[in-house]
C-alpha atoms as one frame of an Amber mdcrd trajectory, in Angstrom:
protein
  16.390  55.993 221.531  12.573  56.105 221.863  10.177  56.757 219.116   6.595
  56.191 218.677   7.508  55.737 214.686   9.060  52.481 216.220   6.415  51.181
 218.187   3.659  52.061 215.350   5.325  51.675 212.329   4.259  54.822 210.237
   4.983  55.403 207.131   8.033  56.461 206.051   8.820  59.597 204.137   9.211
  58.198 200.057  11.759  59.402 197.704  10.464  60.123 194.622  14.045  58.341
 192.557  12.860  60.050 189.241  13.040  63.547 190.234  15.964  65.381 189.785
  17.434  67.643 192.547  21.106  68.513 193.853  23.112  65.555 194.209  23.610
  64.341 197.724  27.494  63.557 198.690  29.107  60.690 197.203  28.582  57.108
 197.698  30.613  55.881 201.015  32.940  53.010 199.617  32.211  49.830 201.380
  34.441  48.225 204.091  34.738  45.331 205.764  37.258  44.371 209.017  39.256
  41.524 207.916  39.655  38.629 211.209  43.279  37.079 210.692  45.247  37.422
 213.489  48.513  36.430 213.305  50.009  37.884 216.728  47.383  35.925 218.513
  49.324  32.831 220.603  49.141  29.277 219.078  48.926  27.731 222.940  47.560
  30.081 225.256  47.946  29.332 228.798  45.200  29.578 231.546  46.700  32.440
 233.407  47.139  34.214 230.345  43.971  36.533 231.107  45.249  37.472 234.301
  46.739  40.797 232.916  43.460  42.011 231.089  42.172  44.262 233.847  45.803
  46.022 233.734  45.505  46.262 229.871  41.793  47.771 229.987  43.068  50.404
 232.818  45.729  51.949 230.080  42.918  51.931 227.548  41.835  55.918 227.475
  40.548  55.792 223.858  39.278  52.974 220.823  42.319  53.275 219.306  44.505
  51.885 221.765  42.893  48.691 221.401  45.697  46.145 220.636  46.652  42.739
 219.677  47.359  41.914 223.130  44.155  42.479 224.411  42.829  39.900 222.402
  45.982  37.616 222.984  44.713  38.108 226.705  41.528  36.813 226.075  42.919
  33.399 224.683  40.307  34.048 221.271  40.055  31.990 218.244  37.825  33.278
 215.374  36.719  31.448 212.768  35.187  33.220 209.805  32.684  32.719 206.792
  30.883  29.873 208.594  28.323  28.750 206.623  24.817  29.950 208.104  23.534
  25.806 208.086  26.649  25.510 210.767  26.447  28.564 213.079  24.238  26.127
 215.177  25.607  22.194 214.892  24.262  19.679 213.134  24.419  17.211 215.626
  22.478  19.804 218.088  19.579  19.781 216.051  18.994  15.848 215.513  16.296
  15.766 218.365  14.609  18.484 217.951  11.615  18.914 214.990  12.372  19.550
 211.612  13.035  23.500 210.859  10.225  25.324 208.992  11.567  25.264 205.659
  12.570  21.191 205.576   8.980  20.443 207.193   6.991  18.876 204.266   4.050
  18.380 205.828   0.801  21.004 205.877   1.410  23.651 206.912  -1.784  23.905
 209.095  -1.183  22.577 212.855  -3.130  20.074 213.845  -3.919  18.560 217.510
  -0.811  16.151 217.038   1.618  18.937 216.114   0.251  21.119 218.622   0.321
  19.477 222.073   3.083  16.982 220.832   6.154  16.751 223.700   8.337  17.055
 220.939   6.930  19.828 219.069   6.250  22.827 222.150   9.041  25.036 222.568
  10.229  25.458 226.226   7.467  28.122 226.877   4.437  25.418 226.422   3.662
  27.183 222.970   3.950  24.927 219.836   6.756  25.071 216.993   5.598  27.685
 214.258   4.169  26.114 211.478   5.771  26.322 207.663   2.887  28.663 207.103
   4.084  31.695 209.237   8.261  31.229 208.074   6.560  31.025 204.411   5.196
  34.653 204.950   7.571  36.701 206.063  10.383  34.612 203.744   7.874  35.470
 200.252   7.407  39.061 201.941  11.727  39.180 202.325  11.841  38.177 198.787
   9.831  41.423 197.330  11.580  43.712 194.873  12.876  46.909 197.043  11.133
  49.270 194.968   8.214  47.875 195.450   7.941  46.990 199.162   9.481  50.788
 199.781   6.503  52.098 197.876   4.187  50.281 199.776   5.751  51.098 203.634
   5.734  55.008 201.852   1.818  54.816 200.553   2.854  55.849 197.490   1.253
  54.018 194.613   2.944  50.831 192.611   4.549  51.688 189.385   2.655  51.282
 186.091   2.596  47.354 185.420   3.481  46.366 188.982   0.865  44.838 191.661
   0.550  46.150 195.266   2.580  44.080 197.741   0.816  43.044 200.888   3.358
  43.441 204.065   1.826  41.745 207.405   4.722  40.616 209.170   7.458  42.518
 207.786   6.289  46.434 207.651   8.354  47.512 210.569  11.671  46.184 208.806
  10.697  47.445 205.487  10.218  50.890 206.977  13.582  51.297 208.225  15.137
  49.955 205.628  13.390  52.119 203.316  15.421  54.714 205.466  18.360  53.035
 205.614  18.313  52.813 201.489  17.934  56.587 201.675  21.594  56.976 202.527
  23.300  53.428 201.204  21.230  52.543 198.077  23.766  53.622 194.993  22.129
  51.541 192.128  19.708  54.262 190.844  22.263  56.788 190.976  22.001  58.873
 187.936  24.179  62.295 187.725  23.060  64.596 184.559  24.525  67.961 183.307
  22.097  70.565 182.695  22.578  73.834 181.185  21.202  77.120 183.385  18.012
  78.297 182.034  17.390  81.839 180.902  15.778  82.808 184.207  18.219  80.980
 186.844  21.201  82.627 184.233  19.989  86.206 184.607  19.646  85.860 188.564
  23.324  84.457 188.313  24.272  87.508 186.205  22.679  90.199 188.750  24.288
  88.493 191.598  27.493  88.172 189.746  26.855  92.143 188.776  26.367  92.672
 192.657  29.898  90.617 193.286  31.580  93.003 190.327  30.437  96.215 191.753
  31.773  95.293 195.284  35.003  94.193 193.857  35.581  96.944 191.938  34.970
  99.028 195.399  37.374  96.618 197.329  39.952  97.139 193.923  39.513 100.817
 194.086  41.488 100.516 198.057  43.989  98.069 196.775  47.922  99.172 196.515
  49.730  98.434 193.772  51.451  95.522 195.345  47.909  93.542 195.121  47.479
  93.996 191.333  48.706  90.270 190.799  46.201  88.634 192.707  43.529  91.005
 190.933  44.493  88.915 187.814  44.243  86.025 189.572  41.071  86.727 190.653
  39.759  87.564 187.378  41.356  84.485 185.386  38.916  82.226 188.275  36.363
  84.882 187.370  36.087  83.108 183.775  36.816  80.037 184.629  33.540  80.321
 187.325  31.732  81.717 184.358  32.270  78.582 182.134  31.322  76.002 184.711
  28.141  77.978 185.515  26.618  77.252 182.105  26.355  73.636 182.975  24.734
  72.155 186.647  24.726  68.683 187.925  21.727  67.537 189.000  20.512  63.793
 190.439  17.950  61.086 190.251  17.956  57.996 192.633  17.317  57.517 196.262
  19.696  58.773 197.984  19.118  61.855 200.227  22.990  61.373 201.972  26.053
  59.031 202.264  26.113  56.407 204.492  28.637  57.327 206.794  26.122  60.112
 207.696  23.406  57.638 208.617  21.859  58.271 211.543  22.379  55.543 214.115
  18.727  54.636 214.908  17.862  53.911 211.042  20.361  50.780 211.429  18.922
  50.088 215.321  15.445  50.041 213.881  16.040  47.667 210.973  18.063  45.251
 212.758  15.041  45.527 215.294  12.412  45.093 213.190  14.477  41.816 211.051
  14.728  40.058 214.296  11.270  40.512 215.817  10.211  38.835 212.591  11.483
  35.682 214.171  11.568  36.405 217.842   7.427  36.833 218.008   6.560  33.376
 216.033   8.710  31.900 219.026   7.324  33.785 221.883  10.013  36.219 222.020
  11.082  39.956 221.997  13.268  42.426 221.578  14.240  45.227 223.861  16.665
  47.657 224.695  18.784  47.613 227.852  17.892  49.834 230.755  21.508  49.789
 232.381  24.407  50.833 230.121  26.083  47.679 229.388  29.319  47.377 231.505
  31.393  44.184 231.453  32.807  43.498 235.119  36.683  42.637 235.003  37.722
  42.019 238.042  37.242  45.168 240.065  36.905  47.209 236.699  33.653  47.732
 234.851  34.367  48.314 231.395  31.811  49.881 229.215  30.540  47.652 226.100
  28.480  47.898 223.445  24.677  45.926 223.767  22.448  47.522 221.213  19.395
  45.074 221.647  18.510  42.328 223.541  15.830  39.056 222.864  14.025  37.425
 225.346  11.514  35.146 226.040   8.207  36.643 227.403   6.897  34.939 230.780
   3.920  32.690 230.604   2.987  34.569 233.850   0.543  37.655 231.995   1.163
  40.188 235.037   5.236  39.793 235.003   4.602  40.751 231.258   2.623  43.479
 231.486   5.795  44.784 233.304   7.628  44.301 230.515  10.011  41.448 231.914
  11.686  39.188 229.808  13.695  35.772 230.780  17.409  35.346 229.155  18.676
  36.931 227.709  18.615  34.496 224.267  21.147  36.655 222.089  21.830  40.432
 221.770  22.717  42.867 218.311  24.999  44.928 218.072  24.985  47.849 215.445
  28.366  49.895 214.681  28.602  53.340 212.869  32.076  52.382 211.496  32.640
  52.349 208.007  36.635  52.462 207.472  38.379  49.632 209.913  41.997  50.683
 208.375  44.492  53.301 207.141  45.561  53.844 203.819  48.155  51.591 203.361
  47.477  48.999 206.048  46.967  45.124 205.518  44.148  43.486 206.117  44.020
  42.391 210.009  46.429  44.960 210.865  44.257  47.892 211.046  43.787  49.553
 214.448  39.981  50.006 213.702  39.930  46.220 212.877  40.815  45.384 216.127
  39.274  47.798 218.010  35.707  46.292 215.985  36.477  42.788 216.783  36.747
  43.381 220.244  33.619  45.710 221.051  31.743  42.014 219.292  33.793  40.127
 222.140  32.912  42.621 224.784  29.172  42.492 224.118  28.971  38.407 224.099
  30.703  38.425 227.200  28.452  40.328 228.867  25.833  38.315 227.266  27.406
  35.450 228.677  28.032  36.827 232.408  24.498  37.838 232.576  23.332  34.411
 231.302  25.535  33.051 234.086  23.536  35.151 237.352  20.772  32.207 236.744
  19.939  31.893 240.453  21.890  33.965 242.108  21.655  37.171 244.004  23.049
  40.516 242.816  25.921  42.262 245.027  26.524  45.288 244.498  30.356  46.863
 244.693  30.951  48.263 248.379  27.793  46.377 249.545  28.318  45.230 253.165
  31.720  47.405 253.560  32.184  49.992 255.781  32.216  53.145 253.320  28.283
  52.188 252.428  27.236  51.417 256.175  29.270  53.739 258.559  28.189  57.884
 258.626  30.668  60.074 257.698  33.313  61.339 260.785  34.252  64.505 261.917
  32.660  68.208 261.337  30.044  69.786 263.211  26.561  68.140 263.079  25.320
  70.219 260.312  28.071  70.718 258.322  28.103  69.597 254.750  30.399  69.968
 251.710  32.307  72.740 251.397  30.289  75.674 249.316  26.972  74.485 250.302
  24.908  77.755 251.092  22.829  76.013 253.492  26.021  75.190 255.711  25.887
  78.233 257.960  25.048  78.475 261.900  24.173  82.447 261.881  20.745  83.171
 261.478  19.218  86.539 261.495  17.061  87.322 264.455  13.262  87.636 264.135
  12.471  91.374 263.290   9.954  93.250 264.885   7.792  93.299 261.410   7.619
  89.459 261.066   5.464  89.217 264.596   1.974  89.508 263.132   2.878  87.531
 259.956   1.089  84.373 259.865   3.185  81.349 259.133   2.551  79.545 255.369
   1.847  76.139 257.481  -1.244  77.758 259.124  -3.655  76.871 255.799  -3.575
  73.322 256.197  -6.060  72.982 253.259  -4.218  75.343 251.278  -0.675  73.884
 251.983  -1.566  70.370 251.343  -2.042  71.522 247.403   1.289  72.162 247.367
   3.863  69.501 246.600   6.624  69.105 249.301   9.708  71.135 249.713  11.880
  68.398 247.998   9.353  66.490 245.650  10.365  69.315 243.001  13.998  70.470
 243.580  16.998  68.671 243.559  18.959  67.532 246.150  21.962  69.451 247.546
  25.767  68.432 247.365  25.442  68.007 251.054  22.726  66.109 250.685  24.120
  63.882 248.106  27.121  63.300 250.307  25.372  62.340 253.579  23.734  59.008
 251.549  25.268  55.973 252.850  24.841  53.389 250.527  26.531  50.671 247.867
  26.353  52.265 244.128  23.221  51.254 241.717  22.348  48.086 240.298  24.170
  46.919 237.615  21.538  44.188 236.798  18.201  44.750 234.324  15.806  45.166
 236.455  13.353  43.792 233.277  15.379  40.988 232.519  15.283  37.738 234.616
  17.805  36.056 233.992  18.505  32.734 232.808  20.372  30.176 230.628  17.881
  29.343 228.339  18.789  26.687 225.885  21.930  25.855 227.649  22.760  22.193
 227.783  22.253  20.998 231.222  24.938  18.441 231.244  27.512  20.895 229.383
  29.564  23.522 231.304  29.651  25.211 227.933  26.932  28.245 227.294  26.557
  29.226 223.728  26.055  33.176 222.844  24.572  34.149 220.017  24.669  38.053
 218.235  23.559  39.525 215.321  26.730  42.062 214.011  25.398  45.073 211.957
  27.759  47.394 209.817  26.908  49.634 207.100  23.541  47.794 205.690  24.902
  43.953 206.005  24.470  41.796 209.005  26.675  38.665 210.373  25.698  36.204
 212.624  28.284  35.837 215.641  28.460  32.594 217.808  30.781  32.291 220.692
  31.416  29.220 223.217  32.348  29.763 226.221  33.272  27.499 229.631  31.272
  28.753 232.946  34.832  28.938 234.347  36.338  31.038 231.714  33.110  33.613
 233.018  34.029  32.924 236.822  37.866  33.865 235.715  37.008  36.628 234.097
  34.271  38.232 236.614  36.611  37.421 239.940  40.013  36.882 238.584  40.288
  33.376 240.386  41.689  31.131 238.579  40.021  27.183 239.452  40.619  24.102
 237.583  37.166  22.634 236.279  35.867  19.611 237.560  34.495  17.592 235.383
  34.934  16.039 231.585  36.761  18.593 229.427  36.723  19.452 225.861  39.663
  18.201 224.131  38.897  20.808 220.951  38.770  23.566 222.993  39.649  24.357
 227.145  37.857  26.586 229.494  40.639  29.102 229.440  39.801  29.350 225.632
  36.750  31.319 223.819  36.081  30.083 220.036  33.980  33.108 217.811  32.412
  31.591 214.573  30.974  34.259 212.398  28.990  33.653 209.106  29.426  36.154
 206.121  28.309  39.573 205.823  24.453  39.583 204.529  23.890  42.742 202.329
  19.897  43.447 203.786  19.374  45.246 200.787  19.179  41.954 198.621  16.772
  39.233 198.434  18.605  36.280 198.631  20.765  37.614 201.583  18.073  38.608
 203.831  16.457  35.413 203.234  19.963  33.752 203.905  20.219  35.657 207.053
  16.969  35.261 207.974  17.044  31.315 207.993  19.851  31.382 210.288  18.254
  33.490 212.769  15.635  31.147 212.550  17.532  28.385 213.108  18.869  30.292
 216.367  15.411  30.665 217.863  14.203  27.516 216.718  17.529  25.689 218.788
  17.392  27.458 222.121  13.555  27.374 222.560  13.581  24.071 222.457  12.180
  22.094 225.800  14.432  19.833 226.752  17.077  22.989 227.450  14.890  23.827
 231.421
């Protein structure tokens, strides 16, 4: 999870693509979960939900993940949104002009800087055109040549050095994420043995004669046709061992044998490239991410989380961030159906669709504790505040070795032994009889108290560019699968959250949405962006702009 190659961004270990070696496993076809839903109601009612605690408590592995769990959630998902859209249009009228649409220098000046319009709801101005400029014309270098440079390895013979200031930490892990995903220099050749590796094949194959001749020596009669067997896969051994494939590219493995961090680290690294020209950053949760359902806690998947850094300097130094603004979530999967299942049937499809879900809804509940105090389960109730009954005094869990009354009397050779308290000096060096051990089961089970916190203890959180005069909270997540990314929005109504968390259902007050009600969550999703291409990461890149650039703004405290 930790790594000081993360924090420092070293170099990367380089793969020299021209030299030939054995050929790593084959390329891992690439597949997407398709997001139709047929079985999903057309008019969901608001007690529809009601059964999804019930539905979670028969769920004992991903697979059965259903249809009706997401019928119970009253979702509509709308796909391939185009990146301009996954914030509105109409949501971005008042605000400055983005980066890329800003014609004017790209130098701030006093006007730009301390302008009402133009500070971002930390006090710090907009970033200028300059700083999207660099890291967009640093997204847009060829592969090859940005992986040489994160790899110190010299440029190619007619190519210029590349210059990476903003963007070294996400070409470094994608450098290692090409390692396993990267197919286009994939080169197989046939050689032929040469005269020394042939004559070490024919003593070992001289070695493998000599013992089968030993095991054919103890063999009955009854064996003799699977000695000509043996010897008809004899030749045909002998025939394919004049030839060997060997391989040039960069690859080292197949994707589906990634490790998980190379994906955590580039999805890291492509969203503090936006996050830090906003005052932002990314971290990972300290609690495992559980979403509460009622009286059920069900475990979700939040990979990384952004948030905006305090203007206070000592909450920072603690490492406290306010938000959370969106989270990322990065999947291992790479096959979402069975052979011979539609698309939007498969089990894995589902299954995907609704760890996204999970992880915005967490998002969302932990964007809704703005203000309020954290209770923890059993806090208050009589099995965290009364002692435990009955027993003697002393008497702890059964097989605890400490849970005995006899003692052995004081022998007649311990009376001139001096006591190890009688050094004061000596014992004080020592740590304390329980500053090193663990505690007991008895020990354990005399603590009367409510269960951990289930809130970040380095997140403070808030609803940060929530509309104050809309009961709606927008969540925003970037989706990572195989070496392509997806922006995810959901909406959601502050008593959909209240539904969901306490399982009371209450009829909003207020003006409604007549395109969607509370009781009804609507996912937009852009396209998968393929990191490994230029125009896609820049694509991608503009949208998590766009993100940053919307919920910073002032006007949202």
């Amino acid at each position: 999870m930790f790594s000081w190659g993360n924090a420092l961004a070293l170099p990367s270990v380089g793969v020299d693509v021209d030299k030939e070696r054995k050929p790593p496993p084959r390329p891992t076809p690439l597949d997407f979960p398709s997001y139709e839903l047929p079985d999903v109601a057309e008019a969901p009612s608001e007690a529809s939900f009601r059964d999804l605690e019930s539905l979670l408590l028969a769920v004992r592995k991903p697979q059965d993940i259903s249809a009706a769990h997401l019928r119970a959630l009253n979702l509509r998902v709308h796909s391939d949104v185009p990146v301009a859209d996954i914030v509105q249009q109409d949501r971005l009228t008042t605000l400055p002009p983005l980066a890329w649409e800003d014609g004017e220098s790209t130098q701030p000046t006093a006007e730009t800087s301390t302008g009402h319009g133009l500070c971002t709801s930390n006090g710090y101005p907009y970033p200028t055109r300059g700083k999207f400029d660099v890291v967009r014309n640093e997204l847009l270098f060829d592969n090859d040549d940005a992986f040489r440079e994160v790899s110190r390895l010299p440029p190619r013979p007619g190519r210029q050095k590349v210059k990476l200031t903003q963007s070294r930490k996400f070409w470094s892990a994608l450098d290692r994420m090409a390692q396993y995903w990267d197919a286009s220099l994939d080169n197989y050749i046939e050689r032929s043995l040469t005269a020394d590796s042939a004559s070490a094949d024919e003593r070992m194959q001289t070695d493998n004669e000599q013992s089968d001749n030993v095991d054919e020596s103890n063999k009955m009669d009854i064996d003799s046709g699977s000695a000509t067997r043996g010897s008809l896969r004899k030749e045909a051994n002998e025939d394919a061992k004049s030839t060997e494939t060997m391989y040039t590219g960069r690859r080292i493995g197949t994707g589906s044998e990634m490790p998980e961090d190379i994906r955590e680290d580039t999805v890291r690294g492509f969203i503090e490239m936006a996050a830090w020209p906003f005052g932002c950053q990314v971290n990972i949760p300290t609690n495992p991410p559980r979403l509460a359902v009622r009286n059920l806690l069900f475990p979700v998947r939040q990979t990384l989380v952004a948030g905006r850094a305090p203007s206070d300097r000592q909450i920072a130094k603690r490492g406290i961030l306010e938000g959370p603004l969106l989270l990322a979530q990065c999947r291992p999967d790479t096959v979402f159906r069975e052979p011979g299942q539609a698309a939007g049937h498969g089990t894995q499809e589902l299954c995907d669709l609704f760890r996204e879900v999970g992880g915005l809804l967490l998002t969302a509940q932990e964007r809704a504790r703005e203000d309020a105090m954290e209770v923890r389960p059993g806090e208050g109730k009589w099995w965290t505040t009364t002692p435990r009954w009955g027993g003697a005094p002393n008497e702890g869990v059964t097989g605890d070795g400490r849970n005995s009354d006899d003692t052995s009397p004081p022998g007649k050779g311990n009376i001139h032994k001096r006591s190890k308290l009688d050094h004061a000096v000596s014992s004080s060096r020592r740590p304390g009889p329980g500053s090193s051990r663990k505690m007991s089961a008895s020990e354990k089970w005399k603590i009367i108290a409510p269960p951990q916190s289930l809130w970040d203890k380095r997140m403070k959180y808030m609803q940060i560019g929530k509309p104050k005069d809309s009961p709606f909270d927008d969540i925003y997540m970037i989706s990572s699968i195989n070496h392509h990314v997806s922006i995810v929005h959901l909406r959601v109504h502050r008593s959909y959250i209240d539904a969901l968390t306490t399982g009371k259902v209450e009829q909003p007050v207020g003006p409604t949405d007549s395109e969607q009600p509370w009781h009804v969550i609507h996912l937009r999703r852009t396209r998968w962006f393929d990191l490994l291409e230029a125009t896609d990461r820049v694509e991608a890149f503009e949208g998590l702009w766009r993100i940053f650039h919307y919920l910073m703004r002032k006007d949202s405290d």
